[in-house]
N, C-alpha and C positions, 0 to 999 in steps of 0.2 A: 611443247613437250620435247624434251632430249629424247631421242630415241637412239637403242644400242646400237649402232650400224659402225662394224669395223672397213674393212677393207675387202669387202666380197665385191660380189657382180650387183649393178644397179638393173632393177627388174621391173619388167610392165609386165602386167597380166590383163590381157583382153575379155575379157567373158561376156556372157547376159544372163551370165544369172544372179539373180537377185539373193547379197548375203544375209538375208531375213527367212529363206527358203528353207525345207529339210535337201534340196537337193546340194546345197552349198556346203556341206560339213565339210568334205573333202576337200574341196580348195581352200578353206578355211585353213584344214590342219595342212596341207600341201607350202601355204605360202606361211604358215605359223614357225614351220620346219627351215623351212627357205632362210625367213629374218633369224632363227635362231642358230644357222650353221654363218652369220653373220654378211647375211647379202643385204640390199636395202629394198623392198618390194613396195610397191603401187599398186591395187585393184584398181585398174578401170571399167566400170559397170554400169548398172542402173541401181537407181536406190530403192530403199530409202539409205542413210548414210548409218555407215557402220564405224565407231570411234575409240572402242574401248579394244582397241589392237596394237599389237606394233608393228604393222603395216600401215599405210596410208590407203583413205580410200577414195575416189577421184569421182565424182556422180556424172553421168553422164544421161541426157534425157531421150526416153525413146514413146514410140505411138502407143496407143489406150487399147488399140485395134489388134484381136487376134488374127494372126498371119502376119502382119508388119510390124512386131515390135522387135524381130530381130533385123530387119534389111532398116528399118529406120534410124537403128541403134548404130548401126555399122556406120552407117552414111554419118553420124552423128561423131563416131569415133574420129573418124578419116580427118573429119574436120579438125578437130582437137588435135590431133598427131602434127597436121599441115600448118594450125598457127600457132599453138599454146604449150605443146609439150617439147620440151629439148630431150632428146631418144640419145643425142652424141653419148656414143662409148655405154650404149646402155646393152641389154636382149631385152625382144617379147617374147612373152606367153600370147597365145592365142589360142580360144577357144573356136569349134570346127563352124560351130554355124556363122562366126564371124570371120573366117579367114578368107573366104572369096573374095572379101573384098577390103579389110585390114592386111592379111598378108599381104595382097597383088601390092599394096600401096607402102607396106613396108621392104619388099622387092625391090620397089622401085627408089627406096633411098635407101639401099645397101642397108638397112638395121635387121641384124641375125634374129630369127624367130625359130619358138618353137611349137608344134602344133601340139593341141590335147585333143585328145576324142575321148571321152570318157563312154560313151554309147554313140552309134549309129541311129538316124530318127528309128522312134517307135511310134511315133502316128499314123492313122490310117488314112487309108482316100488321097484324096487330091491336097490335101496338104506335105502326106508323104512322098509324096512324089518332087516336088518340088523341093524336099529338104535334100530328098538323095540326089539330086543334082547340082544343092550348094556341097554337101557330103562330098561328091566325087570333085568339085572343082578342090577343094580344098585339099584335100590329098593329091592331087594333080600336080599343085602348087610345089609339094614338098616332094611329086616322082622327078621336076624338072630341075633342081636342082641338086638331081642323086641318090634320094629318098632317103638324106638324113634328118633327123629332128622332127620324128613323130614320135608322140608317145599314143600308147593302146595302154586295156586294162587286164587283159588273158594271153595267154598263146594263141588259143583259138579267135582272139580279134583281132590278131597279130597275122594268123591264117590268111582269115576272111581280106583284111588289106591289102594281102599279100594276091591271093585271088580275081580281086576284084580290080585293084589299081597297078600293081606289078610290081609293088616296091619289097625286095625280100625281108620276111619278117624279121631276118635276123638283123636288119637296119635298125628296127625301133628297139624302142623302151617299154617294158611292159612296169605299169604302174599300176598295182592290184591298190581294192579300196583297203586303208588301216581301222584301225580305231584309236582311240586314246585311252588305254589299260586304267590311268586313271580316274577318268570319268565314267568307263563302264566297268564293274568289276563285282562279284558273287554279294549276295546277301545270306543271314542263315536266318530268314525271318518264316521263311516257307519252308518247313521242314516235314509239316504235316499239313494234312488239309485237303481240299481240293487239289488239284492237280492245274496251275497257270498255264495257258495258251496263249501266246501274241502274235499280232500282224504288226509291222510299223512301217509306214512308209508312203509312196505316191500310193493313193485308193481308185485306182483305173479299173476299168472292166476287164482293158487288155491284159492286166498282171493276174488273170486266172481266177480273180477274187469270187468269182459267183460260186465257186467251189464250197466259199464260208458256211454259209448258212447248209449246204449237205453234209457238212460235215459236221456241225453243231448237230444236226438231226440223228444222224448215225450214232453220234457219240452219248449221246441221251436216250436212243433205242437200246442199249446195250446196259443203262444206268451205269452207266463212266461221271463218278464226281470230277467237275472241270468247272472252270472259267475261262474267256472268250476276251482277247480286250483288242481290239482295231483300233489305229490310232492314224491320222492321216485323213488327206483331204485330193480330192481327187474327183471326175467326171461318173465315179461309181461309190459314191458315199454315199450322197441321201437314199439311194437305193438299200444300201445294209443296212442303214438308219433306223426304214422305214420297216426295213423285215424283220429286223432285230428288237424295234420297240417291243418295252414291256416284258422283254423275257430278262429271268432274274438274275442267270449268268454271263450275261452280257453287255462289255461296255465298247461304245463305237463314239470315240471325242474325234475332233477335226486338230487339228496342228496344235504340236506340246512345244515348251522349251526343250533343250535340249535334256536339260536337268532334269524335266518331269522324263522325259523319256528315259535316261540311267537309270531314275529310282524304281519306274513300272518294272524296268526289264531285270534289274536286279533282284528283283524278287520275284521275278516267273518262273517258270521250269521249261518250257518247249517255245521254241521261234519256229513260224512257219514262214516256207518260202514257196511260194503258187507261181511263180510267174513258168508258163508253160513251155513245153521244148518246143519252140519256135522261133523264128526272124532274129533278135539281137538279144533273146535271155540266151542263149548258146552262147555268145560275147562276153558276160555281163562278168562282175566280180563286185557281186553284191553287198553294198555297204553294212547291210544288215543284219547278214549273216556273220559279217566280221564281230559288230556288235553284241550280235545273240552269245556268242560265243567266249567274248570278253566278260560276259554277266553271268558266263556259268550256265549256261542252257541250252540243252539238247537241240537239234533243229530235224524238222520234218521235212522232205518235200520233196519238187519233181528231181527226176533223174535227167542231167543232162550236163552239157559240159560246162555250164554257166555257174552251176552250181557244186561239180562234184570240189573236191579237195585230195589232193595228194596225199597217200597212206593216211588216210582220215582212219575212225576208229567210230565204234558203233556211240558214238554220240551225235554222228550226224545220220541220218536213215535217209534213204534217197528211193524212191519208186517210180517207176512208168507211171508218166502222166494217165494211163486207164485206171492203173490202180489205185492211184493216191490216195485214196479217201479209203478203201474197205481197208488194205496195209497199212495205213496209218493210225485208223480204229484200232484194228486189231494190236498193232505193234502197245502202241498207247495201254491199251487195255491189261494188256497181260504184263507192262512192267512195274517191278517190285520199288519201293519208294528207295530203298537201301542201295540198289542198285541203278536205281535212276542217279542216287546222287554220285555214287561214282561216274558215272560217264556224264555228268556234271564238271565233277573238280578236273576230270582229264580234260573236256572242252574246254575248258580256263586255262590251264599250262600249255594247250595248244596256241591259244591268243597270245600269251605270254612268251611262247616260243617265236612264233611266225609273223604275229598279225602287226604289231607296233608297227603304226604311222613310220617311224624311225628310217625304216628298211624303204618304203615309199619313196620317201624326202631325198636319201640317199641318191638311186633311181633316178630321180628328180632333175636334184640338180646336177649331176654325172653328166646328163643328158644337156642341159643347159648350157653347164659351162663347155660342151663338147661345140656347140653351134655358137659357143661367145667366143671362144678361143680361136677356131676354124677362122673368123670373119678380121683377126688382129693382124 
């Protein structure tokens, strides 16, 4: 297959995550943006193989074993870079959990990189611990050469690096998550009717989820017509699964297409976001809420820096994690369908203003070509 590639920058992107994931949309549209401002881009990852792009995608094999599929992965890359890939006159992308040990090695043959953190670990125990120490090697990587060519997803994770590693925020690139205006965008099918609730996303415990089912409870003590749909797969699914069987306005599916995910959400009315005011949702610039909001839908949820929005408008309602649930009943309860759908169409000219992937991509490759240029 000819692919369009004029005369931009030749691009590696490092990552581990897998482009079959809901966590991969971003770099999807990141490097979709990339090839289309006319660079020529390579995934290198794990698969399964993704072919229906115009990117190239490079499979690369790592362990079965949780804990070691990303240090087996890297080891795995290193190798790849050292006999099979020709990097001359190229940049990487590197994602953070691989760069202790792809950067150090791209370092060491002078090829320009640039670092992505899309989030800081959120695991817990002793696993976390051990991630915030490839974490801090990898940004170390990028304070000893000046502390350019990181990208973050906020100010405030822009802060936090700045905090923790030294390197001043005003070095990086802040890359907030986009959407694609045209795959998410308003339906007018729910006009009447019940009132649509969604979750979408990882279904972890840590992301505040236990909240679901109190809040379905409240919201049925007060006889609030609604629907419930969770969608997502995660270490705190079978859990909502199992407490949610059987009740009639509730749907809890494990992993959609992307496609099935536009059409639920385009015809919702409210996107929640649970993940609570702690550790790395204060970082966060949550995919989802870009999305909620590209589909024309109000969003509920905690109060924190992770989640607020600049001069936002009462389409988004944001509360103290104490309160989340009785203010979110209550808010819910008492508004008018007529006026729900206005602060509807304003949350959609919002995405249409702000949100576009576009602005991202932009960011992106600014950033890119700033650390390809620097190294000529």
């Amino acid at each position: 297959m000819t692919k369009p590639w004029g005369d931009g920058m030749r691009v590696f992107w490092f990552t581990q995550r897998s482009m079959t994931d809901m966590c991969s949309t971003t770099l999807r549209a990141l490097a979709d943006g990339l090839v289309g401002h006319s660079n020529r881009v390579t995934i290198v990852g794990p698969g399964p193989l993704v072919s229906d792009t115009e990117w190239e995608h490079l499979i690369v094999p790592r362990s079965s074993l949780k804990g070691f599929q990303t240090s087996s992965l890297a080891t795995n890359i290193c190798s790849i870079i050292s006999k099979d890939l020709a990097l001359g006159n190229s940049v990487a992308i590197v994602d953070w959990p691989l760069a202790p040990k792809v950067g150090r090695l791209l370092d060491s043959m002078a090829i320009p990189w640039v670092l992505v953190d899309r989030s800081p670990p959120a695991d817990q125990g002793i696993l976390s611990r051990l991630q915030w120490k490839g974490w801090d090697k990898a940004w170390n990587l990028i304070q000893k050469r000046g502390g350019n060519g990181g990208c973050v997803v906020s100010s405030a994770h822009g802060s936090f690096v700045e905090k923790r590693i030294g390197i001043p925020a005003g070095n990086l690139s802040i890359i907030p998550a986009g959407v694609d205006l045209n795959q998410f965008s308003p339906s007018d099918s729910n006009v009447r009717g019940p009132l649509k609730l969604v979750y979408h996303g990882t279904v972890n415990k840590n992301r505040g989820l236990e909240q679901l089912p109190i809040l379905h409870s409240k919201l049925t003590d007060v006889g609030f017509d609604f629907t419930l749909t969770i969608i997502g797969d995660g270490d705190y699914f079978s859990t909502l699964q199992a407490r949610f069987k059987g009740v009639p306005n509730v749907d809890v599916s494990p992993k959609l297409s992307p496609d099935e995910i536009s059409k639920i959400l385009s015809e919702s009315d409210a996107g929640l976001l649970t993940m609570p005011e702690a550790g790395v949702w204060n970082l966060a610039s949550p995919l989802k809420r870009a999305e909620y909001l590209a589909s024309g839908m109000v969003v509920c949820g905690i109060n924190h820096a992770g989640h607020r929005i600049k001069a936002s408008g009462d389409w988004i309602q944001l509360f103290a994690q104490s309160e989340f649930i009785p203010k979110t009943v209550e808010w819910l309860a008492k508004i008018e369908r007529a006026e729900l759908t206005t602060y509807q169409e304003q949350a959609r000219r919002y995405a249409e203003q702000h949100l576009s992937w576009s602005h991202s991509v932009e960011v992106f490759e600014s950033a890119i070509l700033t650390v390809f240029s620097n190294s000529r």
